[in-house]
C-alpha positions in Angstrom: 0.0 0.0 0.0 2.9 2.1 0.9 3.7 2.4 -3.1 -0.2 3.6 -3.4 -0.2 6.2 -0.9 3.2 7.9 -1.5 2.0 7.8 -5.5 -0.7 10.1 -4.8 0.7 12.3 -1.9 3.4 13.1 -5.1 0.2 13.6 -7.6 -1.7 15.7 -5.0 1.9 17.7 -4.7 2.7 18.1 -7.5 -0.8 19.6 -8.5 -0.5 22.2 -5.4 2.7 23.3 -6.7 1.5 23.8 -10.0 -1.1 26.0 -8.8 0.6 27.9 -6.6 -1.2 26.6 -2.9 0.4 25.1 0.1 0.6 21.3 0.2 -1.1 19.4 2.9 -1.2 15.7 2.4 -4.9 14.4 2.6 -4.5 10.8 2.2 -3.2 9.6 6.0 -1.9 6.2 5.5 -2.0 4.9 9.5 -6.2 6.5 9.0 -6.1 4.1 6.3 -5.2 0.9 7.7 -8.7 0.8 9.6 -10.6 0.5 6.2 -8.4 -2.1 4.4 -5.9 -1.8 1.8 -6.2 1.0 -0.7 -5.4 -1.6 -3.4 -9.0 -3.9 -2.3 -10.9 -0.2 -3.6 -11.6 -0.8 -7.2 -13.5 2.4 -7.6 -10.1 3.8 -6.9 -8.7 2.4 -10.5 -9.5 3.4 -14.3 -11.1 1.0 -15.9 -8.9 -1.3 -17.5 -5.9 -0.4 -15.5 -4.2 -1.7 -12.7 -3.8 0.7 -9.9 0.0 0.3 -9.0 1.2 0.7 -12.4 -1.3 3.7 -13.4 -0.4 5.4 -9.9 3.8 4.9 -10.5 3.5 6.8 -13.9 1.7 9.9 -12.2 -1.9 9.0 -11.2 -4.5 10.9 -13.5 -7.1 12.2 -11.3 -9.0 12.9 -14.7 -9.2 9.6 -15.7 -10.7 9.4 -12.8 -13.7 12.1 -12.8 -14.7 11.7 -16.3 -16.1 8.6 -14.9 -18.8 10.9 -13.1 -21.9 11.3 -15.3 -22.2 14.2 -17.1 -25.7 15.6 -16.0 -28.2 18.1 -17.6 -28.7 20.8 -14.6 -31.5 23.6 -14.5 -30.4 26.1 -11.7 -33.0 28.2 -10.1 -31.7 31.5 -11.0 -32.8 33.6 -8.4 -30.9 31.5 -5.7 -28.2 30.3 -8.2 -25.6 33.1 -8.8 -23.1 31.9 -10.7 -24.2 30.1 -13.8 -25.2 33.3 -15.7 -22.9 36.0 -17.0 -23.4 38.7 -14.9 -21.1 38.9 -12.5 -23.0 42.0 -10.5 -25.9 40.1 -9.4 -26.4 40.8 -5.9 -25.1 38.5 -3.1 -22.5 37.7 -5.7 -20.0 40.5 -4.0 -20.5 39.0 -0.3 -19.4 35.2 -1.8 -16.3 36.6 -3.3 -15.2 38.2 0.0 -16.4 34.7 1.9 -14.1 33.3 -0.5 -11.1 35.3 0.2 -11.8 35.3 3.8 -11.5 31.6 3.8 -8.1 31.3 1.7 -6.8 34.0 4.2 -7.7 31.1 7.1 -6.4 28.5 4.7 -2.8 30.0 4.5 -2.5 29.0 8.5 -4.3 25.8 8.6 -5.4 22.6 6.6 -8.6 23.7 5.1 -10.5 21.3 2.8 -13.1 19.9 4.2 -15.8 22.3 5.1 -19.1 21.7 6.4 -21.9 24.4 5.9 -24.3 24.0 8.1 -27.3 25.9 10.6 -29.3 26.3 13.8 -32.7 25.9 12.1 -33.9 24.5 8.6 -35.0 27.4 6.1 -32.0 29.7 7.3 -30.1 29.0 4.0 -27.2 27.0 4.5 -27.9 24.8 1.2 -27.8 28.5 -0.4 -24.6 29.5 1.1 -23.1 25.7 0.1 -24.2 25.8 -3.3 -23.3 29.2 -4.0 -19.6 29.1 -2.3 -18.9 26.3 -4.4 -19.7 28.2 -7.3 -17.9 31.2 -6.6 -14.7 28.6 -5.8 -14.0 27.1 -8.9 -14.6 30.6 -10.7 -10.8 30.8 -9.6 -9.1 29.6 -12.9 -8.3 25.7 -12.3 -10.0 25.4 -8.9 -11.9 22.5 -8.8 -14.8 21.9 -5.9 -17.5 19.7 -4.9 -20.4 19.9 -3.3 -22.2 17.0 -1.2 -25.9 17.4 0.5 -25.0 15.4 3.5 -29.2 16.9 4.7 -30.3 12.8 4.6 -33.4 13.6 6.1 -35.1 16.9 3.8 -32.1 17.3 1.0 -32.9 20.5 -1.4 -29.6 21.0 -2.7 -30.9 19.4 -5.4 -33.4 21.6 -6.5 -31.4 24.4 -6.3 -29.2 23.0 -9.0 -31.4 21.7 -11.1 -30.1 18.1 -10.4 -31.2 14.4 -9.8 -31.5 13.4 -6.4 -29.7 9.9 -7.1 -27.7 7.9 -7.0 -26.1 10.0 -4.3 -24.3 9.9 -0.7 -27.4 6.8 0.7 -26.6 4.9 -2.0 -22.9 4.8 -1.6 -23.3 4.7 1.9 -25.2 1.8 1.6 -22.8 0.1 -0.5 -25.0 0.4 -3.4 -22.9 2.4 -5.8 -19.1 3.5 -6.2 -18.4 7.1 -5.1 -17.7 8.3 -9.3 -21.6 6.7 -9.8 -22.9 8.9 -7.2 -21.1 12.3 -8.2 -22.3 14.3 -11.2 -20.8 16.9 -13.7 -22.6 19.8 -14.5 -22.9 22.5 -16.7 -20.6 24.8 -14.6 -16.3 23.5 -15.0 -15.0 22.0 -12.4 -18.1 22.1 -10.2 -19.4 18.7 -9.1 -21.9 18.0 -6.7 -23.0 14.4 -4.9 -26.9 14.5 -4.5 -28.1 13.4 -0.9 -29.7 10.3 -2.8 -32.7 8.4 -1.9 -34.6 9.3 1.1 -33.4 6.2 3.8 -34.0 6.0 7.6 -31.4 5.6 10.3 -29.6 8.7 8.8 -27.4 8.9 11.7 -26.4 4.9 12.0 -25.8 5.8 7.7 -23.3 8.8 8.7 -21.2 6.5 11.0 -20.7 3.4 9.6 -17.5 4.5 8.4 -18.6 5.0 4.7 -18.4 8.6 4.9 -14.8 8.9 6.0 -13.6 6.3 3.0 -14.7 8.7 1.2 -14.2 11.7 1.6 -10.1 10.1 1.7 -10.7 8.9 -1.6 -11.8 12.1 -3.2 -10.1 14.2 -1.5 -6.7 14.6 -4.0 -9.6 15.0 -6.7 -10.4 18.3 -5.4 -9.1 21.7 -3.8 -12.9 22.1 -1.8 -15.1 20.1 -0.7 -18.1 21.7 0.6 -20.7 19.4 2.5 -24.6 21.0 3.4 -25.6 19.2 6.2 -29.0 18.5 8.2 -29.3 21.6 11.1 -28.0 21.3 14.6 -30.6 21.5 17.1 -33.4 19.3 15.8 -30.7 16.3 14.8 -27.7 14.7 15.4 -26.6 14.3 12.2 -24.0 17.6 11.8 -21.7 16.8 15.1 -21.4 13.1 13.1 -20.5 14.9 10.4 -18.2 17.5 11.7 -15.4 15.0 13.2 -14.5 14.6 9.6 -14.2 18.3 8.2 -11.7 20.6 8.6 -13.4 23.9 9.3 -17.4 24.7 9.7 -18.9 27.5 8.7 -22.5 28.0 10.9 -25.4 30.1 9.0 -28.0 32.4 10.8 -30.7 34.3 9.1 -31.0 37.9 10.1 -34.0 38.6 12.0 -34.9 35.1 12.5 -32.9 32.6 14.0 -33.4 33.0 17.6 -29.8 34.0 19.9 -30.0 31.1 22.1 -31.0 29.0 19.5 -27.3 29.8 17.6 -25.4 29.6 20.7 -26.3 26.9 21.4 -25.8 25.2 17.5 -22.5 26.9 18.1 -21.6 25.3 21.5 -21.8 22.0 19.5 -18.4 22.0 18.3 -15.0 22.8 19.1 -13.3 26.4 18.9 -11.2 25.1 16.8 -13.3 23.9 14.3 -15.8 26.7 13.7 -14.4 29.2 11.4 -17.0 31.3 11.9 -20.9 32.7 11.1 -22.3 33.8 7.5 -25.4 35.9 8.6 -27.9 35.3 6.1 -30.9 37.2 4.8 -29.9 40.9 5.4 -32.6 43.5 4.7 -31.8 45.8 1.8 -30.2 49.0 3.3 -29.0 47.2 6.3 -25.3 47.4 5.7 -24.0 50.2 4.7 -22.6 50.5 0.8 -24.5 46.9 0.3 -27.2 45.8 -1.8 -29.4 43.0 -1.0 -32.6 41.1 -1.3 -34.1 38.3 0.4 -31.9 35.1 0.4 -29.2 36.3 -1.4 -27.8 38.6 1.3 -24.4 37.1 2.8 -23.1 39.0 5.4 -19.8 36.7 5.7 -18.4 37.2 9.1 -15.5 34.8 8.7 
């Protein structure tokens, strides 16, 4: 295995330096002992290759994702920002400074893995997900995906336009490979793993170690990985979640979610890992030298 993981620590190197970005390893080879040998995964191999032999020669991660079905995606353009032209659409301002914000964090810390989450449902943290993965791989050659990890009322999907399934259930449930359940849309670089179909025992789902293989596995594929979660108050499901993210970023809608409600939701999690709060929602004229309407005010307060 040792050949395997020290091919694609070089790959994932080699593709920082190219790009100008600090290298962190994400594959952990003692973290993958605990799920078997990287050479049992076959969803980890071309087809038609061996894995050893592809990975010595310089692994080609897109080999790899142009195994992900290309899919025919109708954003909702009033939530969607970033699939038209116009870049002065408003909200789109306030996810390019959220974006810098969290490169700024990034240049002291490992920062890949980032869950979006919230207090409440309806404060718009599949908003803020969908649209900071947008504004990500606006950067020239930044790649990012986006999972709804919300197993119990996913709407990711709607937002994008996209299929529900296969998705995160049924690779969780050992049903399909991780490259089945991701899809390519019409947007480069952006990918995004639908929640899937609806299942019980979301929790028991989100800790059967599933979740962890994969995000290892994907991880060298991409420079973000943004994951919407279910809220923090009425389930357990985002503190399952979190152990396995690098940095979370906690939504609030202005006016609405209640103070001890989001102190508590942030009292869930370690300093460490909460970056900070994106207040969402923002009445026009608010902020000063801002321009807002209803869900597409980000007031990023990273």
């Amino acid at each position: 295995m040792s050949r395997i993981h020290d091919a694609l620590k070089r790959a994932e190197q080699e593709r920082a330096t190219s790009m100008g970005t600090h290298f962190e390893p994400a594959f952990d080879q003692p973290q993958l002992q605990n799920d078997g040998p990287l050479e049992s995964m076959p969803s980890l191999q071309p087809s038609g290759a061996t894995a050893i032999p592809a990975m010595a020669s310089g692994f080609n991660y897109e080999s790899l994702l142009a195994r992900c079905p290309q899919a025919e995606w109708t954003p909702d353009p009033l939530t969607m920002l970033f699939f038209q032209e116009d870049d002065s659409r408003i909200g789109a301002e306030e996810f390019r400074t959220l974006r810098s914000r969290l490169y700024q964090i990034r240049e002291k810390m490992q920062l890949k893995r980032l869950m979006v989450t919230s207090a409440l449902p309806k404060e718009g943290k599949s908003f803020v997900a969908a649209n900071l993965a947008q504004v990500m791989v606006r950067q020239h050659g930044r790649r990012a995906l986006v999972i709804d990890a919300d197993l119990r009322n996913p709407g990711m999907h709607r937002h994008l336009g996209a299929a529900q399934s296969p998705g995160l259930t049924d690779y969780l449930l050992g049903e399909c490979d991780e490259f089945a359940a991701l899809q390519r849309g019409p947007m480069e670089n952006l990918f995004f793993m639908p929640a899937g179909k609806i299942a019980g025992s979301a929790p028991e789902l989100l800790s059967n170690g599933r979740l962890k293989l994969l995000l290892q596995r994907v991880e060298p594929l991409f420079d973000w990985i943004i994951i919407d979660t279910s809220p923090v108050i009425p389930v357990s499901d985002a503190t399952l979640i979190a152990s396995s993210c690098d940095g979370i970023l906690l939504v609030v809608r202005s006016n609405v979610t209640p103070s001890d409600l989001a102190r508590r939701a942030r009292a869930e999690f370690p300093d460490k890992l909460l970056l900070g709060v994106v207040l969402n929602g923002t009445p026009s004229g608010k902020l000063a030298q801002s321009k807002y309407y209803y869900g597409a005010a980000v007031n990023s307060q990273v």
